[in-house]
Structures are given as structure tokens and as C-alpha cells.
C-alpha positions as CSV (number, residue, x, y, z in Angstrom):
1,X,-46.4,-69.8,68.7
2,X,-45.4,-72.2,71.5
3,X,-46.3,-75.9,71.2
4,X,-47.8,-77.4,74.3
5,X,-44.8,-80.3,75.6
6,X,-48.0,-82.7,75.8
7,X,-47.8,-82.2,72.2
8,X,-44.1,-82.7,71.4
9,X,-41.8,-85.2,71.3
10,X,-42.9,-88.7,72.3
11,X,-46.4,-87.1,73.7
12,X,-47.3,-86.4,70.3
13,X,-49.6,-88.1,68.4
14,X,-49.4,-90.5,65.9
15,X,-51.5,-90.0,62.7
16,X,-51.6,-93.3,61.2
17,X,-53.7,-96.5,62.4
18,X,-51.7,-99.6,61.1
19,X,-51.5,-103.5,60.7
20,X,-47.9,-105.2,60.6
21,X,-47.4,-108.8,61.2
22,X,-44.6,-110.9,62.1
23,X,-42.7,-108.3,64.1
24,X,-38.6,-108.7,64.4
25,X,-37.5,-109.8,67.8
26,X,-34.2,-109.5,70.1
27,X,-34.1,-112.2,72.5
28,X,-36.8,-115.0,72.8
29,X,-40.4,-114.2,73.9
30,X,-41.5,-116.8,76.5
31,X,-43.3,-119.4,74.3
32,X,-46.0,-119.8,77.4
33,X,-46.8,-116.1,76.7
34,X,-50.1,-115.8,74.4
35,X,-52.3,-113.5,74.4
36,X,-53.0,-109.4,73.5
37,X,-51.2,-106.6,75.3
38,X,-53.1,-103.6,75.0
39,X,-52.4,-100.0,75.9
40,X,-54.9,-97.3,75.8
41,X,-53.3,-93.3,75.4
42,X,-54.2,-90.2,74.5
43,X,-53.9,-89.0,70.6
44,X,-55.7,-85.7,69.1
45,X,-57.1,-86.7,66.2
46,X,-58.1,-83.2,65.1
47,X,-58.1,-80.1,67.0
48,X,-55.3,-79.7,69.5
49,X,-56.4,-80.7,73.0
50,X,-55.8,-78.2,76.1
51,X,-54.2,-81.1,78.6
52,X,-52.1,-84.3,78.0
53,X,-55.3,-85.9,79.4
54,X,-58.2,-84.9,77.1
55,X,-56.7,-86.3,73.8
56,X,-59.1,-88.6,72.0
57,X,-58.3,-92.4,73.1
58,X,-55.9,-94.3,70.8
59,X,-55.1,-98.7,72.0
60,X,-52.0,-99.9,70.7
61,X,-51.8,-104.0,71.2
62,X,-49.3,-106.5,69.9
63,X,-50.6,-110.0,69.7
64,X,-48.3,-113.1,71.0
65,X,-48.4,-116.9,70.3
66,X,-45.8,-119.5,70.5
67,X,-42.7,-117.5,70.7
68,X,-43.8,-115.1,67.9
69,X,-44.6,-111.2,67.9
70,X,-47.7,-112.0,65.3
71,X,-48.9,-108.1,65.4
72,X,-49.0,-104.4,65.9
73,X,-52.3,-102.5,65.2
74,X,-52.9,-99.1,66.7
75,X,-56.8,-97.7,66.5
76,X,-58.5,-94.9,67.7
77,X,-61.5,-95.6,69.8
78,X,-64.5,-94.1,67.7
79,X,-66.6,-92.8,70.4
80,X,-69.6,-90.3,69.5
81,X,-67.0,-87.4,70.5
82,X,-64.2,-89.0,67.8
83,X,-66.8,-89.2,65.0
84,X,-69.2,-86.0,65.6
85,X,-67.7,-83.6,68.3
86,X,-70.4,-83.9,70.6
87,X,-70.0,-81.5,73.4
88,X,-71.3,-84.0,75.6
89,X,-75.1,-82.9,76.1
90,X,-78.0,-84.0,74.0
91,X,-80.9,-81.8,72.0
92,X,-82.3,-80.9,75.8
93,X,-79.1,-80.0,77.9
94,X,-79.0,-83.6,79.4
95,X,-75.6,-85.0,79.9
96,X,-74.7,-87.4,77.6
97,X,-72.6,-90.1,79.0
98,X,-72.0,-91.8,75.8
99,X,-69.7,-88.4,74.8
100,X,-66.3,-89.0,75.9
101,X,-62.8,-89.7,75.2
102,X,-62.1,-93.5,76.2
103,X,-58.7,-92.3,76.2
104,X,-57.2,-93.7,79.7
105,X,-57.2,-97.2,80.4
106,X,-58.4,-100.7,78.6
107,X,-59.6,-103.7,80.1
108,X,-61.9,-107.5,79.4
109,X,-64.1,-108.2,81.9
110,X,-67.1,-111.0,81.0
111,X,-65.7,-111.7,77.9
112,X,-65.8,-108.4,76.9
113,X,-63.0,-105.6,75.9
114,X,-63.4,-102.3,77.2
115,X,-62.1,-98.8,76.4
116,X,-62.3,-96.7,79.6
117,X,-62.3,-92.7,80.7
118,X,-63.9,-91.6,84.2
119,X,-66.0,-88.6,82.4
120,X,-68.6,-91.2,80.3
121,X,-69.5,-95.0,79.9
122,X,-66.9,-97.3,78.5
123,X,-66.7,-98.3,75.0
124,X,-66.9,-102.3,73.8
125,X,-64.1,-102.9,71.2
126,X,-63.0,-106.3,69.3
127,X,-60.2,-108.3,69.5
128,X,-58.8,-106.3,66.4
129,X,-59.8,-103.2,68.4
130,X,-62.2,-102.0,66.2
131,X,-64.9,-99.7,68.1
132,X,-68.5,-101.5,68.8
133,X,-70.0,-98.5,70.7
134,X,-70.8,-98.1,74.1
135,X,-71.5,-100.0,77.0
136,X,-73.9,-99.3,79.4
137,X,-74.1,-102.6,81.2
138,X,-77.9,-103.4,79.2
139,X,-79.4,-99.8,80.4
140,X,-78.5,-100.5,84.2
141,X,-75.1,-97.9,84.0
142,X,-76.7,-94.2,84.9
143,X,-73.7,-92.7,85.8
144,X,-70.1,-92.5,84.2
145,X,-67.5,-95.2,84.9
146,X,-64.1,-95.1,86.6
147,X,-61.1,-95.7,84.1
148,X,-59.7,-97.8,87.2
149,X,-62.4,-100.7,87.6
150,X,-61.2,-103.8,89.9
151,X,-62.1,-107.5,89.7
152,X,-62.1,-109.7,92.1
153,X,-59.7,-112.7,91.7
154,X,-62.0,-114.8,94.2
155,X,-65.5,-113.6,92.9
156,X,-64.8,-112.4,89.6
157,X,-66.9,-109.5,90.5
158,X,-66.2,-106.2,88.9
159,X,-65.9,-103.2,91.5
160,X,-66.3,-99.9,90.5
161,X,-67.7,-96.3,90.6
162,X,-68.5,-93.0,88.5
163,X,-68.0,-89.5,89.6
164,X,-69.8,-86.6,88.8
165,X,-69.7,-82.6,89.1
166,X,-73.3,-82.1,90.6
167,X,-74.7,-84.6,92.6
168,X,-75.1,-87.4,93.4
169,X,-71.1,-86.9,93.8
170,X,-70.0,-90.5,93.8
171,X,-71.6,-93.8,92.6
172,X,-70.5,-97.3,93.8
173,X,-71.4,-100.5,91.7
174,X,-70.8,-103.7,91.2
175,X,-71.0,-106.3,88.3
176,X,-71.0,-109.7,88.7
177,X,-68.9,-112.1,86.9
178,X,-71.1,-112.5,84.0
179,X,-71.0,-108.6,83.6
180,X,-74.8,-107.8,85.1
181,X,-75.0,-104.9,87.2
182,X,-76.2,-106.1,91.0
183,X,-75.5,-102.9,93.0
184,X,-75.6,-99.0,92.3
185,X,-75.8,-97.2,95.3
186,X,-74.6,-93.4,95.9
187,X,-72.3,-92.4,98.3
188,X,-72.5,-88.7,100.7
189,X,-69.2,-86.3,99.6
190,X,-69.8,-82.7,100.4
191,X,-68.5,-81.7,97.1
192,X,-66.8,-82.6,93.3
193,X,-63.9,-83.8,93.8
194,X,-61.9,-85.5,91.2
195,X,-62.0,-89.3,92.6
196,X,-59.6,-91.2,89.7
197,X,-59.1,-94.2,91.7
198,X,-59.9,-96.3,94.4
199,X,-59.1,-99.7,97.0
200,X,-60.4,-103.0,96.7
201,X,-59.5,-105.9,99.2
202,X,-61.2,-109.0,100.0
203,X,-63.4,-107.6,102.2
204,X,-64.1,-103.7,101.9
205,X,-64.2,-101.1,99.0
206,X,-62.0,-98.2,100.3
207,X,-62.9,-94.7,98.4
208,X,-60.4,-91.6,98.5
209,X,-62.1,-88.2,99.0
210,X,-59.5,-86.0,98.6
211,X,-58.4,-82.2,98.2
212,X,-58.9,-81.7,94.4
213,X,-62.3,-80.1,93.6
214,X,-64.6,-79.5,90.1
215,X,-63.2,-75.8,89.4
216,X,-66.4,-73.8,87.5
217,X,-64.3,-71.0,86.5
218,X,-61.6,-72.7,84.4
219,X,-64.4,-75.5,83.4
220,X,-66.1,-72.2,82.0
221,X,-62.9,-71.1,80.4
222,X,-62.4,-74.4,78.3
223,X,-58.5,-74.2,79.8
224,X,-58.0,-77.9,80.2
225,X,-58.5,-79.8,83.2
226,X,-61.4,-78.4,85.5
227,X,-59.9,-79.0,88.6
228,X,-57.9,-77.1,91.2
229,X,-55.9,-78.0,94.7
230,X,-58.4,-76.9,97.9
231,X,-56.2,-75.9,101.0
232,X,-59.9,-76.2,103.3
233,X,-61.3,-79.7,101.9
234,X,-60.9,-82.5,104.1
235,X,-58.6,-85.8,102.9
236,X,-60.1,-88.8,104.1
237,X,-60.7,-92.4,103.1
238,X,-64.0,-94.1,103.5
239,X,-64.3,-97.7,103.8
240,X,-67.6,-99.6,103.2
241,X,-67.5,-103.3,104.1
242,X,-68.3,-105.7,100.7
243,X,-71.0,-107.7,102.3
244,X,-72.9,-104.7,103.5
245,X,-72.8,-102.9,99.9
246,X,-75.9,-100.2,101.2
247,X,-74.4,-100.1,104.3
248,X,-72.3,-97.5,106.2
249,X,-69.6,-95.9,104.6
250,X,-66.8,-95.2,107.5
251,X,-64.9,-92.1,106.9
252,X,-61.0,-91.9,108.2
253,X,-59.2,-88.8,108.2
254,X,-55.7,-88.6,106.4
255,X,-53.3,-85.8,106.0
256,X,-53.9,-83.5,102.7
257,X,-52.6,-85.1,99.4
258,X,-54.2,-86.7,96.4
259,X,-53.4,-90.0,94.8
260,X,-53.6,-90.8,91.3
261,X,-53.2,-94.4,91.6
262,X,-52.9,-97.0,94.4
263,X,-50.8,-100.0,94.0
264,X,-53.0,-102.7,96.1
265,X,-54.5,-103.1,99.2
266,X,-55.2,-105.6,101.4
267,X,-56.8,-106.7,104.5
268,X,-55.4,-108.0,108.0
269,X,-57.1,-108.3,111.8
270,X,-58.2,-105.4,112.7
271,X,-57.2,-103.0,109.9
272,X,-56.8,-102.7,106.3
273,X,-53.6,-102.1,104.4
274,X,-53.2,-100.0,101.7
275,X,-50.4,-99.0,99.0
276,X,-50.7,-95.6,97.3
277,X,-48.5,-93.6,95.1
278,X,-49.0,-90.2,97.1
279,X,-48.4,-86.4,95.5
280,X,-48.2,-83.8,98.6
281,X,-50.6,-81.5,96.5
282,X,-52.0,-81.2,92.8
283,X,-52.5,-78.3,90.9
284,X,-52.5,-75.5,93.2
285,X,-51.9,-72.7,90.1
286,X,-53.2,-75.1,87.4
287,X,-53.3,-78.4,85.6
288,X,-50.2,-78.3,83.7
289,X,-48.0,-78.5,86.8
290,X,-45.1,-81.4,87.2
291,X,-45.9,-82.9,90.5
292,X,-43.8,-85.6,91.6
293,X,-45.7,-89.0,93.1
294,X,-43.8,-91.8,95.5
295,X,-44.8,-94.9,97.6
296,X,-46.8,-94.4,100.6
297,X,-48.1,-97.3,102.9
298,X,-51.9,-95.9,105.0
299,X,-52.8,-98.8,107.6
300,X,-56.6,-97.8,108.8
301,X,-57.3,-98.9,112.2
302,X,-60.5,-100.4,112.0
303,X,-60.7,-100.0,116.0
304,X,-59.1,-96.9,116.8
305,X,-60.5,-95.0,114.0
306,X,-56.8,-93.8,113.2
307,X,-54.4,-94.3,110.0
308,X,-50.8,-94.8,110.0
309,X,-48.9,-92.8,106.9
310,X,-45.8,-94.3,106.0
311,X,-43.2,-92.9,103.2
312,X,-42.0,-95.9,102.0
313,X,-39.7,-94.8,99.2
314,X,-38.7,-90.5,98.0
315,X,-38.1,-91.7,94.7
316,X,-40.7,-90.6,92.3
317,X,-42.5,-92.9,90.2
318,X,-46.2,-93.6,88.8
319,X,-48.2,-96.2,87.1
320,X,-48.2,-99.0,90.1
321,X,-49.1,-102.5,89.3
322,X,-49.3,-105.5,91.0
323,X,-50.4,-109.5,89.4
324,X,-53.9,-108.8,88.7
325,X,-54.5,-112.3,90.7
326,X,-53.8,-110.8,93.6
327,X,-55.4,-107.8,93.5
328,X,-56.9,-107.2,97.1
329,X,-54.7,-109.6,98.7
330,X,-51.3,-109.5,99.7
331,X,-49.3,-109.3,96.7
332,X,-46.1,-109.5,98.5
333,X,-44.5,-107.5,95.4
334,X,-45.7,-104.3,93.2
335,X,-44.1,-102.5,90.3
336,X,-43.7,-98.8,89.6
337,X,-42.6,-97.0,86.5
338,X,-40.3,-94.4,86.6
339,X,-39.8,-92.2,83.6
340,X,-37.2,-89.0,83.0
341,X,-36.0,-86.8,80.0
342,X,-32.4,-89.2,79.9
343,X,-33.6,-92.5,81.0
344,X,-36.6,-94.5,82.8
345,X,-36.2,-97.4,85.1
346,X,-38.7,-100.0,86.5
347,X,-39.2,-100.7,90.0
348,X,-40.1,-103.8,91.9
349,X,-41.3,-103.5,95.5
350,X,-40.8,-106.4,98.1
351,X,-43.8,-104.8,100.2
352,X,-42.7,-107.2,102.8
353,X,-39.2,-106.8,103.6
354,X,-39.2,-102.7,102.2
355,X,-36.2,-104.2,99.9
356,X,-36.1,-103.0,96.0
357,X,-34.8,-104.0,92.9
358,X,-34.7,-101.5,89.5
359,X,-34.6,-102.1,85.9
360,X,-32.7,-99.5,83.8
361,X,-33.7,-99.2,80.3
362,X,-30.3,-96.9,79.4
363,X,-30.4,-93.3,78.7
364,X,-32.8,-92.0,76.3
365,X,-35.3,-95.0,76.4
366,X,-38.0,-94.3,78.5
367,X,-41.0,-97.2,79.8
368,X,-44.4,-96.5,79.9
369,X,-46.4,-98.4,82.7
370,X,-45.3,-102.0,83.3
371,X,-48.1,-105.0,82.8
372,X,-47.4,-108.1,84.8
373,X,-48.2,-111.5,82.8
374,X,-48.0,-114.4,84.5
375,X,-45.7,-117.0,83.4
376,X,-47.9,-120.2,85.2
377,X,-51.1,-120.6,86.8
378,X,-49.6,-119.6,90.2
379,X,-50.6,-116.6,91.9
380,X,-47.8,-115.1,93.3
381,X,-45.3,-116.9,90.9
382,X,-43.0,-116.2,88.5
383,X,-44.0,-114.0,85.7
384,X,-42.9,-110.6,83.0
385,X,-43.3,-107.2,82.9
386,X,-44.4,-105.9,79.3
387,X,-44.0,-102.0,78.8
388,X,-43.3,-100.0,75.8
389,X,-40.1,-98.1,75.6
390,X,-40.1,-94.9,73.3
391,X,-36.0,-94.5,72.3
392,X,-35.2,-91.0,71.9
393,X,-32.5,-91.6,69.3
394,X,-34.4,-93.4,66.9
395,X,-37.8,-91.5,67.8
396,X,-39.3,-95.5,67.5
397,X,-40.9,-97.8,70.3
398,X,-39.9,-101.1,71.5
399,X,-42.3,-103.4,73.3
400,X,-39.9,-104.6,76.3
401,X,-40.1,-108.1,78.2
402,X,-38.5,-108.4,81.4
403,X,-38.6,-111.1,84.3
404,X,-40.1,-109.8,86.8
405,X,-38.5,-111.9,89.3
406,X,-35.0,-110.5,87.7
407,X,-35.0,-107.0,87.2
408,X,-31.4,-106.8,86.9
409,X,-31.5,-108.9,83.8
410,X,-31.3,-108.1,80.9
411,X,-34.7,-108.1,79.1
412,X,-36.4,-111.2,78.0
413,X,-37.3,-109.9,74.4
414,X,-37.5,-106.7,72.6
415,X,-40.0,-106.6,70.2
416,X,-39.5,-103.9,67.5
417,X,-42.3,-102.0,66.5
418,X,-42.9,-100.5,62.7
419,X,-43.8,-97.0,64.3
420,X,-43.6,-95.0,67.5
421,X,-46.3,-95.5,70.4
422,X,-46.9,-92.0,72.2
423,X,-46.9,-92.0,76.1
424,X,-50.1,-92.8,77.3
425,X,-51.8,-94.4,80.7
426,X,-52.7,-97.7,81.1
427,X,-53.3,-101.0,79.6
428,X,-53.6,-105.1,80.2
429,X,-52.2,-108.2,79.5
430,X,-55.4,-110.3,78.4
431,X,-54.1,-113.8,77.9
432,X,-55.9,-116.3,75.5
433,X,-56.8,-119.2,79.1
């Protein structure tokens, strides 16, 4: 019997949750570094899962302070589906949103840490990563949440949505800085389809209804992902202005393609800016398909009514990320990962000038995505990317510093890790001030 690839290699999971302190470093970690970097992954705990994405969730985070590696601890996130199977549905055929996987991104937003998947509500964990259960902002959350929440660097406001498979379709909300829930409001999509992501800038909330649609037949079949590729749904963005949260949603039509992850967007007179990493279609046979992502710029005409696409790069990549300061502003830079069988390479973006400038890890190492963390309070300023590296010789991770404003460095630290850390999706620096 063939083994699945998302069950092979360095996508297969690890079995054991550990502690190891006082980890052995080559180079020196920046002693104004101090905080947690966390990753969140998938990592079948039992039963062997039908897609790379529906592994149960597993956070890997190594702890920094002054100059040290203090920690590696890996934990699953016990969610009801972890512990007891749940199929997702209670005793009367009601969805249960506290069912999920919690397997895709992790993030702290008013104080608290947060496990995230778009299918259910996110789970609160502790600093040591240990699972408190889930969060459902105090009863106000009534729909799932994105794994791709933003915050606002000016407010502190938490922007956000959940998609569903029966309508209402899609759900915007928003939290305030505290972590209340001020606004849930639906918004009109003719049908399911998968929204992962969205755009946040200063002054509008920019959704992505695009060409991937709930699928009943293979949902039926229990053969992975539930979604297929539509050649007759429309691709369009719709833009709903922040200060007008119930108001009109403004829908822009784009040419057909779906996007996984933008890298930032921002406004200027007139028209809002956007960064995407673009695939020309998604699973037109099925969900296992290899489809290659690169940088696209969309500039919406807030006048006109029309968008400018822009290719702005043919190498493929995923995982954008930009200083989480500046999210909705004009970063001026963003970072891409981009990961192969022989070798991976970061990328950093001037998204003013076009220009680029690649890290290369050497053959057989490859990154995961790329966290920035600032190196002062200045937004903007100088500052490290943290990823882990899986080495294919020695089948062991590495988690890998590197100036961001000097790709072509050598890294800043390597810090070696006592075990291997599967690929996985997405993660965050969370600094101690």
C-alpha cells in the first residue's frame, strides 16, 4: 500500500510532545530578541488523515531571553476532535463549532494565545502551550473563525471573518482591542466558496470571493478536502469601507484565480493596493494537486470601478509576511518562502522599487514560513526572520535567524533543535513588550 507524500518524509508526524531547555546555538541570538516563536502544523495523532490539511493541530515554540535558546516544547492542541473524535455535530445534528482541528495558524491577541483553523472557533492555550479549550469571544462568536485574523497596528482591533457551507456564506467581525466582539454582520456570496484569507488596510476590509466552491459529492465521500475549481463562478473582491462596518460591500471583478494568502495591502487616493500570492487555478481534478503560487500586485480603482493585475515575480513561493506593525499600511518590504525537494530560499520583496534579495539555506534544508521580529521599536526598521529549517541529511530541524535587512548573510543564529518539526502553516513571533 502506498503512503500518502503528506505523510512521508518531513510531512510526517511526530509522535512525541517534549520539553528541552537550554538549546545549543551556532552564531549569537540577538540579545534584544525575547519572547516565544510559535508555529502551529498539522500532525495525525491517530488515524491517518485524507489531506496535508486535516491533520490534528500540533504548536512547536522555542522560548528566547538574553541571548539564550531557553526552550523547545511541541503540544498537540487538545480540541474536542483530539480528545473524543467528534464528527463535528452535536446529539441533534447541529454543527458544533467547538469540533475542529486548530491545526493552521497561532496567534495572541488581548492577552490571549490562540490556536486557529477556518472550519470551528479557536482554541485558548498557555504560555507552555497547554490547551484551555475554546474560545468563543464570551458567547458573542456564532460562526467559525478565519485561521488568518488581522490586527490593527493603529487600533488594535482584531478583523476577521468565518465561512460556512450553507448560508449565511460569509461573516465579518470585529474585536476590539480588549478582545470584545463589537461587529458581526453577514455578507451576500451566491455560494460556498472556500474564503481562507482576506485584506485589511487602514481604511477598508477587502474580501476575496473566488472560483473554489464547497463540493457535496467528495464532502460525501470523506476524500479529503471538499472543495473543487469552478470554471462558471465569478472572481471578484469586495471592499467594505471600516467606518461603515453594515455598510455596502462593493464588489470588483478580477480575472479567475484563487489566493491562498495575501502579503499586505494598503491604501492610497483613490484606490487600494493590494499584494497577493496568486495560483491561476486550484484543484480542478482534486485536492492533492501541486499548484504553483507567485507575487501579484491588484490596484482597485475606487473611481473607475476597475483593477489593475500585475505579475510581479514567476518565481513560485508561499507563506507571505510582512512586520506585523505595518500590516495595512505600506510595508515597503514583504517576505516569501520558497521551498523545493533540494533546497528552499527566502525572499524579500522591495514592493517599492520591484528589486529582490534571496536567502539560500543550501541544498537539502528546506524553511518553513518566515516570522519577522522586530529588532527595535521602529516600524519599518531593522529586524529578523525566524523560520524552521528541516535538513534532509540529518532528518532534524533547525530554528534559523536571519537579518532581514541582509538576506545575503549568513544567518544570525541557528538554534539546534532535539527533534524534527514537520512542515506545517503558520506561526508568530509574540515578544515579551
Amino acid at each position: 500500500m502506498n503512503v500518502p507524500s503528506y505523510l512521508t518524509g518531513n510531512y510526517a508526524p511526530v509522535l512525541d510532545e517534549i520539553t528541552a531547555i537550554e538549546l545549543p546555538v551556532t552564531g549569537q541570538i540577538p540579545p534584544e530578541l525575547a519572547g516565544w516563536y510559535l508555529r502551529n502544523g498539522p500532525n495525525p495523532h491517530a488515524a491517518a488523515s485524507t489531506h496535508w490539511f486535516l491533520g490534528d493541530g500540533m504548536v512547536h515554540g522555542v522560548r528566547i531571553q538574553n541571548g539564550r535558546a531557553v526552550s523547545y516544547r511541541n503540544r498537540w492542541v487538545r480540541t474536542s476532535t483530539f480528545l473524543n473524535g467528534d464528527p463535528g455535530r452535536d446529539a441533534e445534528g447541529h454543527r458544533d463549532l467547538t469540533a475542529g482541528l486548530a491545526n493552521t495558524h497561532v496567534i495572541r491577541h488581548a492577552g490571549r494565545i490562540l490556536a486557529l483553523v477556518e472550519s470551528s472557533f479557536p482554541y485558548e492555550l498557555t504560555c507552555d502551550l497547554d490547551t484551555l479549550g475554546p474560545h468563543d469571544f464570551d458567547g458573542k462568536l456564532r460562526t467559525a473563525m478565519t485561521a488568518h485574523p488581522k490586527t490593527c497596528p493603529i487600533t488594535g482591533e482584531l478583523h476577521f471573518f468565518g465561512y460556512d457551507v450553507v448560508e449565511p456564506y460569509l461573516t465579518y467581525h470585529r474585536a476590539d482591542a480588549a478582545g470584545d466582539l463589537e461587529v458581526s454582520r453577514d455578507i451576500e456570496v451566491p455560494a460556498a466558496s472556500m474564503i481562507h484569507d482576506f485584506n485589511l488596510t487602514a481604511e477598508h476590509v477587502v474580501f476575496m470571493d473566488l472560483p473554489v466552491l464547497f463540493d457535496l459529492e467528495t464532502a460525501q465521500a470523506g476524500a479529503g478536502m471538499p472543495f473543487r475549481w469552478s470554471d462558471t463562478y465569478q472572481a471578484r473582491l469586495g471592499v467594505l469601507r471600516r467606518d461603515d462596518p453594515y455598510g455596502e460591500v462593493r464588489w470588483f471583478d478580477i480575472d479567475p484565480c484563487y489566493v491562498f494568502h495575501p502579503l499586505n495591502a494598503h491604501d492610497e487616493p483613490g484606490r487600494i493596493v493590494l499584494y497577493v500570492m496568486r495560483y491561476a487555478s486550484l484543484w480542478r481534478k482534486d485536492a492533492q494537486e501541486e499548484e504553483k503560487a507567485s507575487l501579484w500586485r491588484w490596484t482597485i480603482d475606487l473611481v473607475t470601478g476597475a483593477v489593475r493585475e500585475e505579475q510581479v515575480d514567476d518565481r513560485a513561493a508561499e507563506f507571505p509576511r510582512v512586520d506585523e506593525r505595518l500590516v495595512g499600511q505600506n510595508a515597503g518590504f514583504g517576505h516569501v518562502t520558497v521551498a523545493g525537494k533540494d533546497a528552499g530560499a527566502l525572499i524579500r520583496y522591495d514592493l517599492t522599487t520591484g528589486a529582490s534579495i534571496t536567502h539560500d539555506f543550501g541544498p537539502g534544508r528546506i524553511p518553513s514560513e518566515a516570522c519577522f521580529a522586530p529588532a527595535d521599536g521602529n516600524p519599518g526598521g531593522p529586524g529578523y526572520l525566524m523560520t524552521y529549517v528541516y535538513d534532509a541529511a540529518t532528518d532534524r530541524s533547525d530554528l534559523v535567524i536571519v537579518d532581514a535587512t541582509d538576506l545575503t548573510a549568513k544567518p544570525v543564529a541557528t538554534i539546534h533543535l532535539p527533534q524534527r518539526v514537520p512542515f506545517g502553516f503558520h506561526g508568530s513571533w509574540l515578544a515579551d513588550n
